[in-house]
VOGU-3710 file (C-alpha; in Angstrom, 3 decimals, decimal comma):
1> xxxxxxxxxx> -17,861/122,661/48,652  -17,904/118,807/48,719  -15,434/117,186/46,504  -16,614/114,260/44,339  -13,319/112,194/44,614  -11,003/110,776/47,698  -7,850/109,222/47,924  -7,013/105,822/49,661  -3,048/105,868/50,636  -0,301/103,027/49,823
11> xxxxxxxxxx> 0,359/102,511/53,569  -3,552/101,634/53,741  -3,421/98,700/51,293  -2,347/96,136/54,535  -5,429/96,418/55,466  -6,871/95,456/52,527  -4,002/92,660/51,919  -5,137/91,353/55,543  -8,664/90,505/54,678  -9,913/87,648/52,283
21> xxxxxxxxxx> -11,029/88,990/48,818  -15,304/88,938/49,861  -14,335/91,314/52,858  -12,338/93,211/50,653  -15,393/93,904/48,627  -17,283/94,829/51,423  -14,897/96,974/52,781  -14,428/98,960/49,661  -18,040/99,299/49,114  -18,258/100,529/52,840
31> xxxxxxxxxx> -15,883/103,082/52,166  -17,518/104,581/49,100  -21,212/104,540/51,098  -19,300/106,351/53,592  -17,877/108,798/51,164  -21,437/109,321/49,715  -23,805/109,202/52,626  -21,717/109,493/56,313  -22,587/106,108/57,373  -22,307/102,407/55,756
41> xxxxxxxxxx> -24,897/99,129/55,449  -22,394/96,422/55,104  -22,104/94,175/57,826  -18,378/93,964/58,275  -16,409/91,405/60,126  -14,646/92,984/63,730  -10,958/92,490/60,992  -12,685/94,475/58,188  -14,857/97,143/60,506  -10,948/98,175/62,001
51> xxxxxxxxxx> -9,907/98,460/58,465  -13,151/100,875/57,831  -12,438/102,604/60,685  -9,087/103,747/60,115  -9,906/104,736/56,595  -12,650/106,580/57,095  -10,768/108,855/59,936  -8,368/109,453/56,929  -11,326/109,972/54,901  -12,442/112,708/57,397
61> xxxxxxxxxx> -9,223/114,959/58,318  -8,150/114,955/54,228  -12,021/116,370/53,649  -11,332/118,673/57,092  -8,041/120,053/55,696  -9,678/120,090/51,726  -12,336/122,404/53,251  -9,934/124,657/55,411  -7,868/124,782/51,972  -11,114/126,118/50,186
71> xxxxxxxxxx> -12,000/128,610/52,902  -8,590/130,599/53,394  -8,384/130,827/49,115  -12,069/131,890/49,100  -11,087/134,503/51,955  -7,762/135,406/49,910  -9,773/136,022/46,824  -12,556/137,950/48,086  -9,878/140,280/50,038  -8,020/141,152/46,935
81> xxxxxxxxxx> -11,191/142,078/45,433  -12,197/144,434/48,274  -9,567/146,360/47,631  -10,385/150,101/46,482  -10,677/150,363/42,915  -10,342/146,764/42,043  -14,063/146,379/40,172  -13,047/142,819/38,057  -9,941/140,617/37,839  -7,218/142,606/35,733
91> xxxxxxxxxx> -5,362/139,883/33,648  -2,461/140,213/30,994  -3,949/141,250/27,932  -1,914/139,997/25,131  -0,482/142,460/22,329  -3,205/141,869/19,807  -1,364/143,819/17,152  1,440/141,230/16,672  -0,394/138,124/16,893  -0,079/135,396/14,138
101> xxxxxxx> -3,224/135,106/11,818  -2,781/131,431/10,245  -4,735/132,228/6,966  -2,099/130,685/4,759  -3,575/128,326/2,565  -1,628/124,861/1,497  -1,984/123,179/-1,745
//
């Protein structure tokens, strides 16, 4: 499961702060191609590839620990359901016989 968003962390905006605003572009753009594809095509200065660098390793261990995350519920879920005589998730089912019908009408 691949998740479609990533967080960039308040201790990580000196690097950004660091750089003049054209390298921050790059670097940004860097780190989404990263997040899309693995790898990047902007040529970064030796200031700004650091910066990518260092993000990017964040990048990796938060996806790491996401997917660890995903596996143990997936493993929790499917051992509750291979339980004997569990056939479908059993939920609450609401008292139907008292619930409020809103037919009133307002003139």
């Amino acid at each position: 499961m691949e998740k479609n968003s990533f967080v960039l962390y308040d201790d990580q905006f000196e690097c950004f702060s660091l750089l003049p605003l054209e390298e921050r572009g790059k670097l940004i753009t860097a780190i989404f191609e990263y997040k899309q594809t693995g790898v990047t095509t902007q040529n970064l200065s030796e200031a700004a590839q650091m910066a990518y660098h260092l993000i990017t390793r964040q990048l990796a261990r938060d996806n790491e620990k996401y997917l660890k995350i995903c596996a143990k519920r997936k493993a929790a879920i499917e051992s509750r359901y291979a339980q004997e005589g569990t056939k479908e998730y059993k939920s609450t089912q609401v008292n139907t016989k008292d619930t409020d019908n809103d037919n009133d009408t307002d003139n």
